[in-house]
RODREN-126886 format. One record per residue (C-alpha): residue number from 1; x, y, z. Coordinates in pm, 1 decimal. Layout:
<rs>
k/c1/c2/c3
NUM/X/Y/Z
...
</rs>
This chain:
<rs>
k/c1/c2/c3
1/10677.4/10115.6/12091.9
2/10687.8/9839.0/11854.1
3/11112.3/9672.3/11834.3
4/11167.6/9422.4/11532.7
5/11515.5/9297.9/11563.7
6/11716.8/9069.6/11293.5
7/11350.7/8913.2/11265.4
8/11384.2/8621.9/10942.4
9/11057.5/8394.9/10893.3
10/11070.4/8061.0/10705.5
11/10769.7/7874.8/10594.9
12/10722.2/7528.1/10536.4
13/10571.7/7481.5/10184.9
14/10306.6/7191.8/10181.9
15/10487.1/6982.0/9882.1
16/10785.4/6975.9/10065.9
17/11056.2/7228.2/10106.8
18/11096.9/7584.9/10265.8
19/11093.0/7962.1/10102.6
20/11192.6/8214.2/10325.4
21/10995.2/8492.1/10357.5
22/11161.7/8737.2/10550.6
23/11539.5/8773.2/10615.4
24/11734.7/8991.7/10881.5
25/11423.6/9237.8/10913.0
26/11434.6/9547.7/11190.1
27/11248.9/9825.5/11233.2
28/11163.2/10037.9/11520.7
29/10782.8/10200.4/11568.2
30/10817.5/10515.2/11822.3
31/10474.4/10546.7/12050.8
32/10200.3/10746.3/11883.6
33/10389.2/10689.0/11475.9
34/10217.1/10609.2/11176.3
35/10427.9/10372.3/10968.1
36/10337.5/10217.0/10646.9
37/10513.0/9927.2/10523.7
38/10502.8/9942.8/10094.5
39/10658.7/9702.2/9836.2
40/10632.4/9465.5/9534.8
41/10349.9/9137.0/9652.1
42/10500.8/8860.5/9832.2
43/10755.1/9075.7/9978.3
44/10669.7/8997.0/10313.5
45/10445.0/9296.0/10455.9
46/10156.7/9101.5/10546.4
47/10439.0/8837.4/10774.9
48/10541.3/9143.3/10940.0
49/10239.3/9271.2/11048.1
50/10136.8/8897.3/11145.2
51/10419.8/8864.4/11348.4
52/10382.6/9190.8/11554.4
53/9981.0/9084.6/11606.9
54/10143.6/8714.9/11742.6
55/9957.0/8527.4/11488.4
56/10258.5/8406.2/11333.8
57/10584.4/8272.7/11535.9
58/10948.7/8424.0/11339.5
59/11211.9/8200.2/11326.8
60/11521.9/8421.5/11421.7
61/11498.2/8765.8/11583.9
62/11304.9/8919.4/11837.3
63/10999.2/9117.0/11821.2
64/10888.7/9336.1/12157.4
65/10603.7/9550.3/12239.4
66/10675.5/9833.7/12498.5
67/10934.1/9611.2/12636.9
68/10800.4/9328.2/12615.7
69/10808.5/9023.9/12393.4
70/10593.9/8934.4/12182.3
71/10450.8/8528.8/12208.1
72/10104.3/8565.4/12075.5
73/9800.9/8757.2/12039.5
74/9775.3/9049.6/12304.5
75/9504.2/9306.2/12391.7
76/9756.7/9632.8/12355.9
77/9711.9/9517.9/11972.1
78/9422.3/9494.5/11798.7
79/9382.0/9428.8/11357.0
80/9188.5/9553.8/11101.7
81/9182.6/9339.3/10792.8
82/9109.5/9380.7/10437.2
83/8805.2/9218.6/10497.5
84/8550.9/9324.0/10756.4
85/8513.9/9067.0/10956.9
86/8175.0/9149.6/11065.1
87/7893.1/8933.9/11234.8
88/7649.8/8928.3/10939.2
89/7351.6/8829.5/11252.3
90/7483.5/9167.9/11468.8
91/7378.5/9501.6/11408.3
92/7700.9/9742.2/11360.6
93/7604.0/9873.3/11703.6
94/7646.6/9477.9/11841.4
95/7955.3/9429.6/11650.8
96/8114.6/9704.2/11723.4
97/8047.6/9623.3/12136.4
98/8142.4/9250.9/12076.8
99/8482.7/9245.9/12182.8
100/8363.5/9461.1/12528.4
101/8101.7/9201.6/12580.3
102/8384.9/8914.6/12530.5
103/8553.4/9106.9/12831.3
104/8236.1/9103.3/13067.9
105/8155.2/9507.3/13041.6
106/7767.2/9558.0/13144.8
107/7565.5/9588.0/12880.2
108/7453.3/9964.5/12883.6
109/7826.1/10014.7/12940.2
110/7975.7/9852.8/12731.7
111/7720.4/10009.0/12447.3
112/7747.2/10341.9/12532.2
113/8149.6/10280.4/12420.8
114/8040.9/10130.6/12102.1
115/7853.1/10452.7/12047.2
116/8097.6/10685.3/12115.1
117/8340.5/10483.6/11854.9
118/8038.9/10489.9/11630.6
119/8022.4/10872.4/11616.6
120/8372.9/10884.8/11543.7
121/8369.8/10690.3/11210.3
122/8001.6/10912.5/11147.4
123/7818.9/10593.5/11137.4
124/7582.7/10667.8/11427.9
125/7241.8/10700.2/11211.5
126/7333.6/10307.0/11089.2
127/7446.8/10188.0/11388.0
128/7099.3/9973.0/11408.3
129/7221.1/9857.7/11045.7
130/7293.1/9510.3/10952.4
131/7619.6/9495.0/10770.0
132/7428.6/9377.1/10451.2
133/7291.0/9705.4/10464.3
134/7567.6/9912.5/10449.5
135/7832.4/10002.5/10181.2
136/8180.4/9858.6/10156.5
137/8333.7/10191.2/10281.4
138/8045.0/10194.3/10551.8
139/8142.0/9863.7/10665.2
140/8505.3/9909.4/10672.5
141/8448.7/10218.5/10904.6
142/8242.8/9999.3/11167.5
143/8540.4/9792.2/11146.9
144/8780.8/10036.9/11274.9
145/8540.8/10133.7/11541.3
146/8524.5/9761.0/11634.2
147/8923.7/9788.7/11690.6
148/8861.6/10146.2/11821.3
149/8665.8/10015.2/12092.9
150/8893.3/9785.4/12240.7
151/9079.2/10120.3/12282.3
152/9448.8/9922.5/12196.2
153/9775.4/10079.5/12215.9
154/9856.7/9999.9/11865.6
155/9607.4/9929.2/11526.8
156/9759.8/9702.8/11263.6
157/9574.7/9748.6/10963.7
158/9649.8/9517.0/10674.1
159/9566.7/9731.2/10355.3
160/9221.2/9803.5/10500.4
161/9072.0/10010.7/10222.1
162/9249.8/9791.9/9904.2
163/8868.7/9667.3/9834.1
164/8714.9/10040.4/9814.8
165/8687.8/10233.2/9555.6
166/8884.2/10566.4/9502.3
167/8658.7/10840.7/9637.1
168/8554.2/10585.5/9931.5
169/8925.6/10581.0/9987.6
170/8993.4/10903.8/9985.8
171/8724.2/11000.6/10251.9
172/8838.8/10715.5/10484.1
173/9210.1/10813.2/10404.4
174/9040.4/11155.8/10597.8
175/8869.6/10964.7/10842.3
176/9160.0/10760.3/10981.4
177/9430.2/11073.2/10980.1
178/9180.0/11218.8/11216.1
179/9119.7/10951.1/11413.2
180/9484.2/10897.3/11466.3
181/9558.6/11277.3/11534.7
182/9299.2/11245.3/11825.1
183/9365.1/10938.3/11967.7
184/9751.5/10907.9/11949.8
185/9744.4/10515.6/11823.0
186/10107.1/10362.1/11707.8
187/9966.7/10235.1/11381.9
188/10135.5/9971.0/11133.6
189/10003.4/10042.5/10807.9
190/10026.1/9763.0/10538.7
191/9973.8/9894.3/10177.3
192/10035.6/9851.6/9775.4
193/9927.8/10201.6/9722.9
194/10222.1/10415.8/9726.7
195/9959.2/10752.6/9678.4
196/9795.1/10622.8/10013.5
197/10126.4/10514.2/10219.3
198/10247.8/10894.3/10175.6
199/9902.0/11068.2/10274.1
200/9864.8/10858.3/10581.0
201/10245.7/10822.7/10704.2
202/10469.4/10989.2/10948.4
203/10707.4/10714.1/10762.7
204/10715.7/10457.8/10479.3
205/10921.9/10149.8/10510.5
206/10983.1/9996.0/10159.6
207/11083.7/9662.2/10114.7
208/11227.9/9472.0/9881.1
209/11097.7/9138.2/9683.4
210/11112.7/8818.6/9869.5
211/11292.2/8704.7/10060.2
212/11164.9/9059.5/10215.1
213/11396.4/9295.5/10372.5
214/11359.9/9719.3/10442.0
215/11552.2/9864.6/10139.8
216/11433.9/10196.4/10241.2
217/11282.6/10438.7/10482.3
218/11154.5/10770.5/10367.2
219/10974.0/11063.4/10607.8
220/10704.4/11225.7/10509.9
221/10744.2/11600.2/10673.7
222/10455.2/11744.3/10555.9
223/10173.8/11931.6/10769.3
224/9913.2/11761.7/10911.4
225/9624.0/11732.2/10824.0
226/9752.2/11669.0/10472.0
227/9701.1/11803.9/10167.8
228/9701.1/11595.9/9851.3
229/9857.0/11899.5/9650.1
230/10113.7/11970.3/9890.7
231/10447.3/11950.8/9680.5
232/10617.7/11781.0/9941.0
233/10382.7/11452.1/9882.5
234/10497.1/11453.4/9548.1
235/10783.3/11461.7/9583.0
236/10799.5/11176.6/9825.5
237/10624.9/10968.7/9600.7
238/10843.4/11013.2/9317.3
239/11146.8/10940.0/9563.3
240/10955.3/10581.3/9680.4
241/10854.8/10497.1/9258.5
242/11281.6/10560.4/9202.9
243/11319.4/10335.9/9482.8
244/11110.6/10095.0/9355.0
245/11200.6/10032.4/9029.0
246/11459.6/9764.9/9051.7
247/11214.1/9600.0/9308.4
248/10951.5/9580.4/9025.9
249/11164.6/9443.8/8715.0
250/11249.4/9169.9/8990.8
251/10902.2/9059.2/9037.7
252/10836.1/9063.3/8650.0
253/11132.8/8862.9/8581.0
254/11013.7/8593.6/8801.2
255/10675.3/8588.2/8563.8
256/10822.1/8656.9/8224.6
257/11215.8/8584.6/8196.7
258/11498.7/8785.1/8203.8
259/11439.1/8933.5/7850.3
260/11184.1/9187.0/8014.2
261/11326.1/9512.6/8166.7
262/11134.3/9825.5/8295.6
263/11298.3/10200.7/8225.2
264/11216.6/10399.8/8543.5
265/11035.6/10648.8/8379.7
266/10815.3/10394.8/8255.6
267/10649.8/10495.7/8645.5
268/10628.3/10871.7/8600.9
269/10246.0/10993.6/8662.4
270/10113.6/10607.8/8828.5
271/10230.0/10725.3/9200.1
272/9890.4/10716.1/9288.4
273/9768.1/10358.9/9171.1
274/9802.5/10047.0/9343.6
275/10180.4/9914.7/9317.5
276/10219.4/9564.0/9230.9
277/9868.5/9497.0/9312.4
278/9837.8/9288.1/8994.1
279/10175.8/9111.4/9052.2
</rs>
């Protein structure tokens, strides 16, 4: 379980002065939940998730981990980035076993594991690939079989598939629901894409424009595995765009002046595109 209490972050801006990034933030993660975190860029998502992974320290607040606090990195919680991340010089099949080799497993071990994660992304015919080799979606899977591997209690993934195109997205969107229905992983789920957020979510936690707090929490109650028809979706979507609105206007205002404003329906029909991503 994954406890964010009161958490605020403040950074220190390199010409002098402080912005505050995150204010009075909590949010609870039951064992085994899929929770995306949505809203407007630079509203903070990206902090939270860095704080739960202990790469960042928060300035007020308290942030535990099955009971425990969090004060840095920890092997119960493992990230998947935007980015790969992959040794360029390592076959996906030595990439994907590098963290098991960084804890002393044999090698024949320690492979064999890499394997079995490699079947379960359906990358086993390229796992004597280089990553140069292999497509963006391709590498992105070995990726989450690197994580996969390390066989953490919790996956952080910070808007993994933002770099893929649609269809690629849409297969991995597959990929990962399974993944998670087998394996039971807590996952924190960082995302502009409100279309994605609802697909992949047992929750979505919007928040609001810096300084970021949750405005909102909506829960997604439809079947598993989903269905991208299923009325329900819809309908959640169109409850997070409503929800989003004001957020959005905010973020333009900053750009253009106060003289712009944004009619809700002005979002009717975009559910499914990136939100903000532009911003």
């Amino acid at each position: 379980m994954i406890k964010i209490e009161d958490v605020s972050k403040t950074f220190v801006q390199r010409v002098g002065g402080q912005y505050k990034a995150l204010d009075n933030v909590s949010l609870t993660i039951k064992k085994g939940e899929f929770v995306s975190l949505l809203g407007p860029s630079g509203c903070g998502k990206s902090t939270v998730l860095n704080l739960v992974a202990g790469f960042e320290t928060f300035s007020e607040g308290t942030i535990e981990v099955n009971g425990k606090k969090v004060k840095g990195p920890g092997a119960d919680r493992v990230v998947v980035f935007q980015e790969h991340g992959l040794f360029p010089w390592l076959t996906v099949l030595d990439n994907v076993a590098f963290g098991l080799k960084q804890k002393g497993i044999a090698k024949k071990e320690r492979q064999e594991m890499a394997m079995e994660q490699i079947k379960a992304v359906h990358l086993s015919r390229f796992a004597d690939r280089y990553p140069h080799e292999l497509s963006g979606g391709m590498r992105q899977r070995a990726a989450i079989a690197r994580a996969l591997a390390m066989d953490p209690e919790i996956l952080l993934m910070d808007e993994p598939f933002a770099a893929l195109d649609e269809q690629t997205r849409l297969i991995l969107h597959k990929e990962l629901e399974e993944i998670w229905m087998r394996t039971g992983k807590t996952v924190l789920f960082i995302t502009h894409n409100i279309r994605e957020a609802v697909i992949l979510s047992d929750r979505v936690v919007v928040m609001s424009t810096r300084p970021g707090k949750i405005k909102k929490e909506f829960t997604v109650k439809a079947a598993r595995p989903r269905d991208s028809a299923d009325s329900v979706l819809h309908h959640v979507e169109n409850s997070i765009m409503a929800a989003l609105a004001d957020e959005l206007e905010k973020v333009v205002r900053e750009e253009t002046g106060d003289e712009y404003s944004i009619k809700k329906n002005d979002f009717s029909g975009t559910a499914a595109d990136s939100m903000g991503g532009g911003i």
